[in-house]
N, C-alpha and C positions, 0 to 999 in steps of 0.2 A: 604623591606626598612622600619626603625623604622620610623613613624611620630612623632614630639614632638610639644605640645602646651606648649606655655611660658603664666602661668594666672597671671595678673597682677593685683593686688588689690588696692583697692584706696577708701577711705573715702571721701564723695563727701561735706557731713557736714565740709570737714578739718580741723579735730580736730589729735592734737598729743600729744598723753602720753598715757598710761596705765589705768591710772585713769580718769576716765568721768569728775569728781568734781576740778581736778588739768589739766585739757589736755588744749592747749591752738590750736587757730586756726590762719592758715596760711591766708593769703588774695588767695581769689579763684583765682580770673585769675593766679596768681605766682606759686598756688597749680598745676593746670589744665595743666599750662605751662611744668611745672615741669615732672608730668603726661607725657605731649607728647615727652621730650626728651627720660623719659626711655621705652615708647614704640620705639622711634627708634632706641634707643640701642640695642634692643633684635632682630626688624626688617632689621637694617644693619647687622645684624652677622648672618642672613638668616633663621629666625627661625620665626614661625606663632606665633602670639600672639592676645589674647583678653582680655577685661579690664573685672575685675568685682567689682562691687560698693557695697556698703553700703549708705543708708542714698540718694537713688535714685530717685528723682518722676517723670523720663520721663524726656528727649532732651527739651521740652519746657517748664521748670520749673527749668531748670537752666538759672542763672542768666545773662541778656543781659543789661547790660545800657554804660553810657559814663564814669563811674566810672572803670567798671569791664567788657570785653570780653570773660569770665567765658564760655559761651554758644559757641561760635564760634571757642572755640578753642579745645573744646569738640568734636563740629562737625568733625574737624581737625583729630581727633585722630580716629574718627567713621569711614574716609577714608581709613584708615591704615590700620587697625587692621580688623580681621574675624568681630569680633563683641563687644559691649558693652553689659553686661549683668547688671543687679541690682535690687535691694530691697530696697523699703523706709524705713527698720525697719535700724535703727541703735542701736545697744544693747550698742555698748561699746568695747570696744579691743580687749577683749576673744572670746565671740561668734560671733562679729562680723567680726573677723577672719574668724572663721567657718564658717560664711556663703559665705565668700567670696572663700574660698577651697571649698565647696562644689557647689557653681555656674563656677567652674574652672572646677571641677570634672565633673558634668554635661557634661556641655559645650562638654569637650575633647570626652565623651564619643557617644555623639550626632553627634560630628563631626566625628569621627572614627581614634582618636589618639591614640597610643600606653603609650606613658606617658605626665604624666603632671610636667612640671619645676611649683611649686607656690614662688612670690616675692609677691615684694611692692616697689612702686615707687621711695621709697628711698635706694634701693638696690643697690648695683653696684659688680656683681662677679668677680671674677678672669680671667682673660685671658683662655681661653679652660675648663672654666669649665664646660658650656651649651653641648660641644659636650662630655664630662667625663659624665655629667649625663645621656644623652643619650644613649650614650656605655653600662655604667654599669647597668640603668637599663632596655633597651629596648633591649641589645642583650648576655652581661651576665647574667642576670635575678634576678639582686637584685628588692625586691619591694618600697625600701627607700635607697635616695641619699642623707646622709645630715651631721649633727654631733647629738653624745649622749649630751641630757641634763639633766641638775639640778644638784642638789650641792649631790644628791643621783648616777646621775649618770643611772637612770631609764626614762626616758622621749627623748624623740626625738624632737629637732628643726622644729620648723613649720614656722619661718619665712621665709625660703630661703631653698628649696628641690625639689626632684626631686621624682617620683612615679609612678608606674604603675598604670595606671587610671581601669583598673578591678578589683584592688585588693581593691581599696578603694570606687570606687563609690556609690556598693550598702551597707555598711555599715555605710558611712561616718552619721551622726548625729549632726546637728551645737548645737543644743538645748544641747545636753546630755554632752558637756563640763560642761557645770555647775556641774555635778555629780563629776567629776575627779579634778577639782580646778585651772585647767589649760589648755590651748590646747595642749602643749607639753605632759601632762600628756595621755591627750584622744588618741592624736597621737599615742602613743607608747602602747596605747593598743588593738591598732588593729592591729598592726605588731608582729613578732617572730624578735629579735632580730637580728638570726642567718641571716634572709634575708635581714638586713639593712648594706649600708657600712656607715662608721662611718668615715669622714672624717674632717680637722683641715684648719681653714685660707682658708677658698673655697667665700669668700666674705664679703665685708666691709656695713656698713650701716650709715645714719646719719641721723639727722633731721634738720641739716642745709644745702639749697640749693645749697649754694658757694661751700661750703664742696663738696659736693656729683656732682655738675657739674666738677669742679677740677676732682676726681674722676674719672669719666666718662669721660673726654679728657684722662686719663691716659688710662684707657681700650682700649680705639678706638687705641689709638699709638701703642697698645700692648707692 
């Protein structure tokens, strides 16, 4: 029987955009909130998941007052879920990315999963896509479940995928994006193409809440 871990990544600083110097931040408890619905999105559709963070100093250095529930609903989610995993370094979008695929990669490898689904809390997929990914790569034996990227058409999607956790674990490298200019680019150079499916409209994403709860009632209805 394949196991699948669903790594869910999340910026604990919550910050959104690409750019460090233009990214603007969400109010934590609404972040956090947020956070624990698409953990149970993944958990109602029967699937293990773990969070892994950016920007993390430990359960008791997130935020608790009468302003913000930031911390208790953290906790909330540490009920759920295998585990919370994080790092206090937050780099920025790119490798901060990467670090969060490679605390997934870990993770799945420690616990003894076959492949790893990697999101982000703003993600919302397709109806049966989690078990397509599953299929394709824990028992047909592709190593990558995602779509081709860039405008060259040479890079692989790292936002929402799916992967065999041996094929990437011991190579994976968060730092050495910086060489490649991208993580889609570092992606795609650890894989042979011929082992990737390349597939179109496998899931939507936003950065507004309303947006992506909408969304997410839509999935649950199927």
């Amino acid at each position: 029987m394949v196991k699948t871990l669903v790594n869910i990544s999340y910026c604990c600083d919550h910050a959104k955009g690409a750019d460090p110097e233009r990214a603007w931040h969400l109010p934590a408890q609404e972040h956090a909130e947020w956070l624990e619905k698409a953990c149970d999105l993944y958990l109602d559709d029967g699937f293990d998941a773990i969070v892994s963070c950016t920007g993390f100093h430990g359960m008791i250095n997130v935020n608790n007052s009468r302003t913000s529930y930031e911390r208790d609903v953290m906790w909330r989610i540490a009920r759920k879920v295998r585990t919370i995993v994080g790092c206090p370094q937050n780099p920025g979008h790119q490798v901060g990315a990467a670090l969060c695929i490679r605390q997934g990669l870990e993770a799945a490898s420690k616990f003894g999963y076959d492949v790893m689904i990697h999101t982000a809390e703003d993600v919302v997929p397709r109806k049966h896509v989690l078990g397509d990914m599953t299929e394709m790569c824990g028992i047909v034996g592709y190593r990558y479940y995602g779509s081709i990227w860039g405008p060259k058409r040479d890079q692989l999607n790292a936002q929402f995928f799916a992967c065999r956790v041996n094929d990437l674990v011991g190579p994976w490298d968060a730092a050495a994006v910086t060489g490649y200019g991208c993580i889609e680019a570092y992606l795609a150079s650890l894989l042979d193409f011929d082992d990737c499916l390349d597939v179109e409209n496998y899931y939507r994403t936003t950065h507004d809440h309303s947006e992506w709860t909408r969304w997410a009632e839509e999935y649950k209805r199927g």
